[in-house]
Z-matrix of the N, CA and C atoms (Angstrom, degrees):
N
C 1 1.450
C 2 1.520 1 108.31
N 3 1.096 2 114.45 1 133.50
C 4 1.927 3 120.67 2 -178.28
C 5 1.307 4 89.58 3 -86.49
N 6 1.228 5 133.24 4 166.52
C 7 1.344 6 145.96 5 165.77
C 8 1.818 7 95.19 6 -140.35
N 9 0.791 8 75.06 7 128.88
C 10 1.904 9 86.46 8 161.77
C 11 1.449 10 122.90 9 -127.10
N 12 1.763 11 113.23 10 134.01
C 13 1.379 12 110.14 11 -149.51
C 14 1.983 13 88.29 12 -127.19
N 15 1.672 14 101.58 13 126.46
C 16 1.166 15 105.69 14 -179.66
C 17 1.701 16 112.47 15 -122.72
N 18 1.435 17 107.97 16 143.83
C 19 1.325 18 111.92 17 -166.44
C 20 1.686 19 100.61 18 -116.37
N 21 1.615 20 94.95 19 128.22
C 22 1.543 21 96.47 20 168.53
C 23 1.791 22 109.93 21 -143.98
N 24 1.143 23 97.82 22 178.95
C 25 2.126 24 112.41 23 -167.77
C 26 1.008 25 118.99 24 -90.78
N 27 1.416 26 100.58 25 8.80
C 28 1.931 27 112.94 26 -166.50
C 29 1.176 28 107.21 27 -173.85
N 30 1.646 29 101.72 28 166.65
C 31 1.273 30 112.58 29 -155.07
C 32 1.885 31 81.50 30 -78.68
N 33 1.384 32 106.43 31 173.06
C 34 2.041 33 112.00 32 179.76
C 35 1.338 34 72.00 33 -160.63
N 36 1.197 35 83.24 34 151.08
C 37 1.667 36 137.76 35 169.30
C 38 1.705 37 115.57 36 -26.66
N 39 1.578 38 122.84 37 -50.74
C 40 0.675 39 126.66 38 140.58
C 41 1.823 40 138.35 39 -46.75
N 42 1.297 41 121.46 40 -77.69
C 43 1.282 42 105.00 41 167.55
C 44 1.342 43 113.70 42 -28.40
N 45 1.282 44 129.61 43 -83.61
C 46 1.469 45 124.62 44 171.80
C 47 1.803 46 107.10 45 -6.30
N 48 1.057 47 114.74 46 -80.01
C 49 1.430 48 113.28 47 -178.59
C 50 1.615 49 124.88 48 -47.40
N 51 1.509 50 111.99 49 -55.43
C 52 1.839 51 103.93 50 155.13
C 53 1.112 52 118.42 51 -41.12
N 54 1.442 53 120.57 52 -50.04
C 55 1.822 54 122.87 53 -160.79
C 56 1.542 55 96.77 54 -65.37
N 57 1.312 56 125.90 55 -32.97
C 58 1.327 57 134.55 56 -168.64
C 59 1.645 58 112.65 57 -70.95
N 60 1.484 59 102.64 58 -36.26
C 61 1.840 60 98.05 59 171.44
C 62 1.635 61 99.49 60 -96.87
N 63 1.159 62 138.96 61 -1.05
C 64 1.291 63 143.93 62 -172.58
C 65 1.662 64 80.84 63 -73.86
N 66 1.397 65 112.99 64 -94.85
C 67 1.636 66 125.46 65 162.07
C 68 1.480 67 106.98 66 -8.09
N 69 1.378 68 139.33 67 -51.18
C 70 1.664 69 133.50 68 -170.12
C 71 1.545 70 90.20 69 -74.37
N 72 1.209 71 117.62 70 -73.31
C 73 1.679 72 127.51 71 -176.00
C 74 1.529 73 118.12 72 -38.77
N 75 1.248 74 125.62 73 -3.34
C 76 1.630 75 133.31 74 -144.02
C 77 2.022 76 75.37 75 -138.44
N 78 1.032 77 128.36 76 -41.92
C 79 1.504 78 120.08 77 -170.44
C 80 1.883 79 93.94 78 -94.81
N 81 1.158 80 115.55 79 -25.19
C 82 1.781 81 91.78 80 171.62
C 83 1.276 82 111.26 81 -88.14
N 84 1.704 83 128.43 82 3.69
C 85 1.182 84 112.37 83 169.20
C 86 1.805 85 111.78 84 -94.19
N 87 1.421 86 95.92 85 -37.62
C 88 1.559 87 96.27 86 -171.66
C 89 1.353 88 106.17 87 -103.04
N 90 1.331 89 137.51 88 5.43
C 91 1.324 90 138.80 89 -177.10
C 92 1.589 91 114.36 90 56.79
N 93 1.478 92 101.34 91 -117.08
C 94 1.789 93 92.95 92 -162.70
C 95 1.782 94 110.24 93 -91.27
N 96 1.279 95 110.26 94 -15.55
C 97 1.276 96 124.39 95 154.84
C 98 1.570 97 113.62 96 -38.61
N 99 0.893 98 124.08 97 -31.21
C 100 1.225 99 110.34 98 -172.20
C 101 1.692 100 108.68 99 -102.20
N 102 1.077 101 111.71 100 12.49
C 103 1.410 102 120.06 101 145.27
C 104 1.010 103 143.43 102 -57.18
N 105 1.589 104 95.77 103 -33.34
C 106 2.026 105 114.12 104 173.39
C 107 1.322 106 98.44 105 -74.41
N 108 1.250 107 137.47 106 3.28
C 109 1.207 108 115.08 107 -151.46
C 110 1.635 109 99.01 108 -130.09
N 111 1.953 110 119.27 109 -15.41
C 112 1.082 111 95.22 110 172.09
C 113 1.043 112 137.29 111 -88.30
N 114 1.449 113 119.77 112 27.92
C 115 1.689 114 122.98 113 172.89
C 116 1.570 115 100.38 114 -68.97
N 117 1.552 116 121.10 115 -41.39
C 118 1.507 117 116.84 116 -167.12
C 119 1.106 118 116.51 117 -97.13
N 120 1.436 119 117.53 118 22.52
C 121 1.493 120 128.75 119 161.79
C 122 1.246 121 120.03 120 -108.06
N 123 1.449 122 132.49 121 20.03
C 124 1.499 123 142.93 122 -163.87
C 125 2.100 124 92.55 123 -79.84
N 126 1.373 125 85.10 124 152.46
C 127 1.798 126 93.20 125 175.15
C 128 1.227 127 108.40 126 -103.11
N 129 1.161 128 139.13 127 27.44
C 130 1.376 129 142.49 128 162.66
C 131 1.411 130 120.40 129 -36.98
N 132 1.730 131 105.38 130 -73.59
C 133 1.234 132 129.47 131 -159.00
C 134 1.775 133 101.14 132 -84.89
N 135 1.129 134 115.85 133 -14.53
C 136 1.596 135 101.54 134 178.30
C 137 0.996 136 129.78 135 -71.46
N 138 1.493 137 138.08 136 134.67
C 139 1.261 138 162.19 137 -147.94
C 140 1.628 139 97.04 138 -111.70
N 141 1.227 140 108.83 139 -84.05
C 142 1.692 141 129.44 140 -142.22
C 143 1.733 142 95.53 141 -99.95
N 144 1.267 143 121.66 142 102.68
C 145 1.437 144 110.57 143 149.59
C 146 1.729 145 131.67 144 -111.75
N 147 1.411 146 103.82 145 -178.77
C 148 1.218 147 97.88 146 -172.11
C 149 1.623 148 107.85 147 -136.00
N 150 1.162 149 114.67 148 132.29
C 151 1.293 150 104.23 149 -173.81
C 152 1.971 151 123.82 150 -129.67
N 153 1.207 152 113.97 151 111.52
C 154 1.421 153 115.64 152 -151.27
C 155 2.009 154 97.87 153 -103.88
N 156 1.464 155 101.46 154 101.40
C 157 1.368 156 105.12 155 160.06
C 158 1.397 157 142.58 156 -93.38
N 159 1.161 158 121.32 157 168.97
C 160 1.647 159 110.51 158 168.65
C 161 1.733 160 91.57 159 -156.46
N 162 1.292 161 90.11 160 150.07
C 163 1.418 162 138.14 161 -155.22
C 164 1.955 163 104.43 162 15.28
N 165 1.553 164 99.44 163 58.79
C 166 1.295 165 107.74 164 179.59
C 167 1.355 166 110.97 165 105.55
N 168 1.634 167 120.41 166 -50.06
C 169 1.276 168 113.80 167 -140.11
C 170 2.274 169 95.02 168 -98.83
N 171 1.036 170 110.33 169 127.89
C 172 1.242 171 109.49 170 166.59
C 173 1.942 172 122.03 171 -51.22
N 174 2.153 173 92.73 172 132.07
C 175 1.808 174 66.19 173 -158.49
C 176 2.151 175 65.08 174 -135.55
N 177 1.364 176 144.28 175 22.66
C 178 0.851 177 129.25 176 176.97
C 179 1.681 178 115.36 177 -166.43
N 180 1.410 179 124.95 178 155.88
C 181 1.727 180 118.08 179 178.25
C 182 1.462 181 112.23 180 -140.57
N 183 1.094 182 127.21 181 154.86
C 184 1.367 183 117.39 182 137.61
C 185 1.117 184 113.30 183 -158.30
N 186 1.506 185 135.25 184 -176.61
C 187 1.520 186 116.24 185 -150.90
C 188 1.833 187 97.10 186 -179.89
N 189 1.445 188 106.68 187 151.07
C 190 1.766 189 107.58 188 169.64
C 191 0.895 190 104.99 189 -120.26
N 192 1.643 191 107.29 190 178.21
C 193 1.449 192 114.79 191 176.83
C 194 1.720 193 96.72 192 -151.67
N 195 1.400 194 123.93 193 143.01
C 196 1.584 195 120.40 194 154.87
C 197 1.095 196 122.07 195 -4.28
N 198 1.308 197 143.99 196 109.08
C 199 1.436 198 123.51 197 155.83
C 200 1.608 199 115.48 198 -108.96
N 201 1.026 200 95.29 199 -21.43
C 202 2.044 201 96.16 200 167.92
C 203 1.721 202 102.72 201 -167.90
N 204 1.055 203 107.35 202 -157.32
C 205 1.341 204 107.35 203 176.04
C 206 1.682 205 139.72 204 -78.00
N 207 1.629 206 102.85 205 -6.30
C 208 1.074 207 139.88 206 -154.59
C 209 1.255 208 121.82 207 -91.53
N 210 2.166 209 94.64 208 -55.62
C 211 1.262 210 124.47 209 -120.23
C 212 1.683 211 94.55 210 -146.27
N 213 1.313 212 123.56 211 149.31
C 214 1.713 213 125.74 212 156.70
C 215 1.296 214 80.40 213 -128.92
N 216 1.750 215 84.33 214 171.04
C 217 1.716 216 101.27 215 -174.59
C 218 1.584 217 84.67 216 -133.04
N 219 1.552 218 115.32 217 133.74
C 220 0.793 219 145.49 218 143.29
C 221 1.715 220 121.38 219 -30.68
N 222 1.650 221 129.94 220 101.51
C 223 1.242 222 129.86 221 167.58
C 224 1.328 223 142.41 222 -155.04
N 225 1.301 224 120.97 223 138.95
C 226 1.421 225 137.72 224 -166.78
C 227 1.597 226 119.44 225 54.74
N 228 2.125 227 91.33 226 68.90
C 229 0.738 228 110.05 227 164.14
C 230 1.689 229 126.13 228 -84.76
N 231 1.901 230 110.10 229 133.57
C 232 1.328 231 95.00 230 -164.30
C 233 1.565 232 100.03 231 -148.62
N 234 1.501 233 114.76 232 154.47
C 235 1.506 234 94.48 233 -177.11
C 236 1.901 235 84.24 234 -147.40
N 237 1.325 236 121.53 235 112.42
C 238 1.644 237 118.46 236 169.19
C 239 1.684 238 105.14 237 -51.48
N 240 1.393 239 82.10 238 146.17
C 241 1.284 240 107.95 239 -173.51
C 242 1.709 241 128.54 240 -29.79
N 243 1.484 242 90.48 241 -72.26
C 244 1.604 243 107.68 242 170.71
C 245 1.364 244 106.86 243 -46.93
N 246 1.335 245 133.01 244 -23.74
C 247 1.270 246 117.26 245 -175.55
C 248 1.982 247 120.02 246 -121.17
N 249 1.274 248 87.54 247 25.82
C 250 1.539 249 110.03 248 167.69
C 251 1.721 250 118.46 249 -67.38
N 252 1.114 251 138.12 250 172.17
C 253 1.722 252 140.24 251 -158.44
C 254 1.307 253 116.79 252 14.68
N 255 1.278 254 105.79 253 38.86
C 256 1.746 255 112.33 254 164.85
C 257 1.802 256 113.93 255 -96.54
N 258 1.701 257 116.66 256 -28.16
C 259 0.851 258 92.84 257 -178.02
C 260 1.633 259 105.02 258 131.31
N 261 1.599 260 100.85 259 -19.79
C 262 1.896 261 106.97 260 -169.46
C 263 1.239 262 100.60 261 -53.28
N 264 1.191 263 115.10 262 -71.87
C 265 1.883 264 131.03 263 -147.83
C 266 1.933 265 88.57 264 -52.53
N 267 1.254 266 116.52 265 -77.77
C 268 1.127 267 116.73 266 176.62
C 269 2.223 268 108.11 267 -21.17
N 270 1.416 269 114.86 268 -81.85
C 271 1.071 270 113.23 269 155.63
C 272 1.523 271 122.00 270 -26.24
N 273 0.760 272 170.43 271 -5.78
C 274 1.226 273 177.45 272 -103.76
C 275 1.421 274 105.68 273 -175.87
N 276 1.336 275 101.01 274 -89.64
C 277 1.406 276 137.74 275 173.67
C 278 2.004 277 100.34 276 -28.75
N 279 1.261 278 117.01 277 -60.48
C 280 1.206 279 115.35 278 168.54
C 281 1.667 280 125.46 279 -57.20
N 282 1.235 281 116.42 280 -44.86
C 283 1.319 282 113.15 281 154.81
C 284 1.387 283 144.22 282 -50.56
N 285 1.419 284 105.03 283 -38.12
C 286 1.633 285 109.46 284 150.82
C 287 1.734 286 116.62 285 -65.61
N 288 1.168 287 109.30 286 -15.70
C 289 1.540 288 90.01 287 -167.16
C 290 1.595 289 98.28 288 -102.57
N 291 1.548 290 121.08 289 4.58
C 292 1.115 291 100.81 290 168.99
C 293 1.696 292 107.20 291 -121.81
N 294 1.730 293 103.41 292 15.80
C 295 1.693 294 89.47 293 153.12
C 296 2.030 295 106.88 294 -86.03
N 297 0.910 296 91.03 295 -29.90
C 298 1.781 297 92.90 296 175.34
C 299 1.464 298 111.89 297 -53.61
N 300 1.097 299 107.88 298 -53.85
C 301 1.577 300 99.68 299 172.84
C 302 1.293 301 126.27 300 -71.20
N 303 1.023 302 126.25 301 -10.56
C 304 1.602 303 135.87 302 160.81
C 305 1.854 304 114.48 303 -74.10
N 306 1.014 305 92.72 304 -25.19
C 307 1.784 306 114.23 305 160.73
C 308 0.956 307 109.80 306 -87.30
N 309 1.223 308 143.91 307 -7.00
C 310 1.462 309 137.88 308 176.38
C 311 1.470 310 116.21 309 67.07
N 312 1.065 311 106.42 310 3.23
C 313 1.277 312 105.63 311 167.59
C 314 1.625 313 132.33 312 -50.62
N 315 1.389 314 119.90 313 152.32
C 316 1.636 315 118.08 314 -163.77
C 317 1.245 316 104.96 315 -81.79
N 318 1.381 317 96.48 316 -71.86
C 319 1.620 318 112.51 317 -167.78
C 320 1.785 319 111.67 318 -102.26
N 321 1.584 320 108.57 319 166.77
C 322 1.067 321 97.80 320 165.12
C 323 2.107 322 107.63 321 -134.24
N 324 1.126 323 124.94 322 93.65
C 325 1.429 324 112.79 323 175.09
C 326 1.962 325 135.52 324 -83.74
N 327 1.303 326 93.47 325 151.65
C 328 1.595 327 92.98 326 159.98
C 329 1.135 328 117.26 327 -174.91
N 330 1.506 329 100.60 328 160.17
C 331 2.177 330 108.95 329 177.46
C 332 1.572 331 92.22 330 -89.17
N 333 1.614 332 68.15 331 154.98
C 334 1.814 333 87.83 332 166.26
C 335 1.665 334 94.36 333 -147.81
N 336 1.388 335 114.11 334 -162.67
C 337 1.247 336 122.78 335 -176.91
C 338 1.595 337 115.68 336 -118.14
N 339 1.598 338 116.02 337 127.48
C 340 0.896 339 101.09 338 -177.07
C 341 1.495 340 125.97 339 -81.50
N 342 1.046 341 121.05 340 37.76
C 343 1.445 342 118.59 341 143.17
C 344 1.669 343 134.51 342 -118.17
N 345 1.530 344 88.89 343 25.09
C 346 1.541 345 106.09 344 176.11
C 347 1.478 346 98.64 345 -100.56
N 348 1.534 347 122.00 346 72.47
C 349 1.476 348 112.60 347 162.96
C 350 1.347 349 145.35 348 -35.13
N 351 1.888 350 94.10 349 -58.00
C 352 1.722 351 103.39 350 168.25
C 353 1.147 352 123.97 351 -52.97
N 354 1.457 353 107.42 352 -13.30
C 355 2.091 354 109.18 353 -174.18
C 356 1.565 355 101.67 354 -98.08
N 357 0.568 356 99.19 355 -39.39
C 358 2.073 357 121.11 356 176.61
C 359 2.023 358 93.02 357 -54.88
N 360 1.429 359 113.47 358 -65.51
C 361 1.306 360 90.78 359 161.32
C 362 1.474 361 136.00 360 -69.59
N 363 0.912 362 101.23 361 -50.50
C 364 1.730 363 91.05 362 170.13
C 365 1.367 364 120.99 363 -24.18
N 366 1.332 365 97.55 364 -55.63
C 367 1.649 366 98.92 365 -159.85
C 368 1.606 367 103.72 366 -81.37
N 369 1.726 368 133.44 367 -10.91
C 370 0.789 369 117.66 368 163.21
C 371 1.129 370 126.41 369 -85.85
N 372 1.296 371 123.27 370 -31.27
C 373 1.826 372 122.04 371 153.12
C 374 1.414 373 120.37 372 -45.89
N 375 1.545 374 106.64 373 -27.16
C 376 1.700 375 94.32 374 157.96
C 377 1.645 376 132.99 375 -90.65
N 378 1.118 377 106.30 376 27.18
C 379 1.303 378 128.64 377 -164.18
C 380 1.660 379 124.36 378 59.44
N 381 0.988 380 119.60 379 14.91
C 382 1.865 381 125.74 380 147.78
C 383 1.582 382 118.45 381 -34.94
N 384 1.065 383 129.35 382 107.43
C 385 1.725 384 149.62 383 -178.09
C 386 1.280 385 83.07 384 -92.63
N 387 1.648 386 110.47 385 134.68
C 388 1.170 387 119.92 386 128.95
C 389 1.431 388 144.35 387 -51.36
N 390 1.444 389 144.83 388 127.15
C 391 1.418 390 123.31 389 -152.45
C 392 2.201 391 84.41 390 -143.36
N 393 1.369 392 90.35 391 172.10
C 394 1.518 393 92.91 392 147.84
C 395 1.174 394 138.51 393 -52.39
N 396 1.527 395 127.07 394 125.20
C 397 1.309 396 126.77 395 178.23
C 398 1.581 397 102.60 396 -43.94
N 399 1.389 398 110.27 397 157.55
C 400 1.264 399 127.87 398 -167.22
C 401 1.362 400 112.16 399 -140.91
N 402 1.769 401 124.70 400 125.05
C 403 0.751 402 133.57 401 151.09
C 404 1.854 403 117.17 402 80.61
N 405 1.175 404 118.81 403 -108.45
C 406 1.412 405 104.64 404 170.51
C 407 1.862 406 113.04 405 -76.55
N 408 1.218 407 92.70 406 -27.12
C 409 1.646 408 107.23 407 -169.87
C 410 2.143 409 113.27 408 -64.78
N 411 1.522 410 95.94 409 -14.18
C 412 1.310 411 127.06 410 146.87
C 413 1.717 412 98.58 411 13.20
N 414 1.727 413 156.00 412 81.95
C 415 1.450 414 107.76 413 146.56
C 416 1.359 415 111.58 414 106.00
N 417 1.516 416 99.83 415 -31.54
C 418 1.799 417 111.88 416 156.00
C 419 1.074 418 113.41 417 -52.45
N 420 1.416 419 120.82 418 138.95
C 421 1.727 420 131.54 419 -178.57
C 422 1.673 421 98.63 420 -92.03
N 423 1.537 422 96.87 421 -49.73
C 424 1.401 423 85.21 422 176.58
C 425 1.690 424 132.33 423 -81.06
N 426 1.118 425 120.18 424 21.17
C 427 1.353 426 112.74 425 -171.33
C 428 1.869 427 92.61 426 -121.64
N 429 1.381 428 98.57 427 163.97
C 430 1.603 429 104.44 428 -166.26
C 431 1.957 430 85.44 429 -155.90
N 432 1.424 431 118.04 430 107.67
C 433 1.636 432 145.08 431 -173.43
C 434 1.251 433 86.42 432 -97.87
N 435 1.408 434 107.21 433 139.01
C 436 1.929 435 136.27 434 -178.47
C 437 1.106 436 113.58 435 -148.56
N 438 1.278 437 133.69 436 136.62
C 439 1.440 438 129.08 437 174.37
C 440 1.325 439 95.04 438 -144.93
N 441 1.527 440 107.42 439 159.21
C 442 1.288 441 131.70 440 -159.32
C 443 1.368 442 99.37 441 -123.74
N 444 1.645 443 143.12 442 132.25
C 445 1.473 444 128.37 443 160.68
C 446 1.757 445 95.42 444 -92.18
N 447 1.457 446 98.39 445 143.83
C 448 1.809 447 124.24 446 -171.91
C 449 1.678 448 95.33 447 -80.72
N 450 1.760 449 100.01 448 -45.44
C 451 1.727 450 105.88 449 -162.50
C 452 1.479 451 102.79 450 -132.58
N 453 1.242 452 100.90 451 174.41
C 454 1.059 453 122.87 452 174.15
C 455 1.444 454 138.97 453 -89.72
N 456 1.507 455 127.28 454 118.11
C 457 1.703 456 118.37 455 -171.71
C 458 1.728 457 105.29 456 119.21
């Protein structure tokens, strides 16, 4: 399978549409819980996306945004089903972390849910630490905060 991975400065038309079954898929796992949670999933603040196709048709996203001066946070990462253990998210996931480092940026963080295992590994095979919840994610049972350092010192 080719995957083709496209980088843009804004949210497009597409992302919008992944993030949108990301959001359906995220409420049949956690149900109404995951209601608290869509205030901090808004596409406002995103800058950097990423967009992973095959044979044309968009089938995956993920994307950062500012989180301090340091740091982006990693969000609405998503890969449809049928096209899961190929390798995207990882792909993806690597491409953001080396526009961040071209930014000089330190760190890179994000929540996920702790009952999203397969993402929970991923991100620790890419070296993602678990840390204290952060910020709104505050106290949540279900959320589990990771950050990655980019550099060194």
């Amino acid at each position: 399978m080719l995957v083709e991975y496209s980088y843009h400065d804004r949210v497009t038309s597409d992302f919008v549409e992944l993030a949108k079954k990301l959001d359906g898929e995220l409420r049949g796992i956690f149900g109404e819980v995951q209601s608290s949670y869509d205030q901090y999933n808004t596409l406002g603040d995103i800058k950097d996306v990423i967009i992973a196709r095959v044979d044309s048709k968009s089938v995956a996203c993920a994307s950062m945004k500012r989180f301090d001066d340091d740091a982006y946070e990693i969000k609405r990462v998503f890969v449809e089903k049928e096209h899961r253990k190929f390798g995207i998210a990882r792909g993806m996931l690597v491409r953001l972390e080396e526009i961040a480092v071209r930014r000089n940026i330190a760190f890179l963080v994000l929540e996920t849910g702790t009952k999203l295992l397969p993402a929970i590994n991923l991100y620790k095979s890419l070296s993602y630490c678990p840390i204290e919840n952060f910020g709104p994610y505050k106290g949540m049972a279900d959320s589990l905060c990771m950050r990655k350092a980019l550099r060194r010192g």
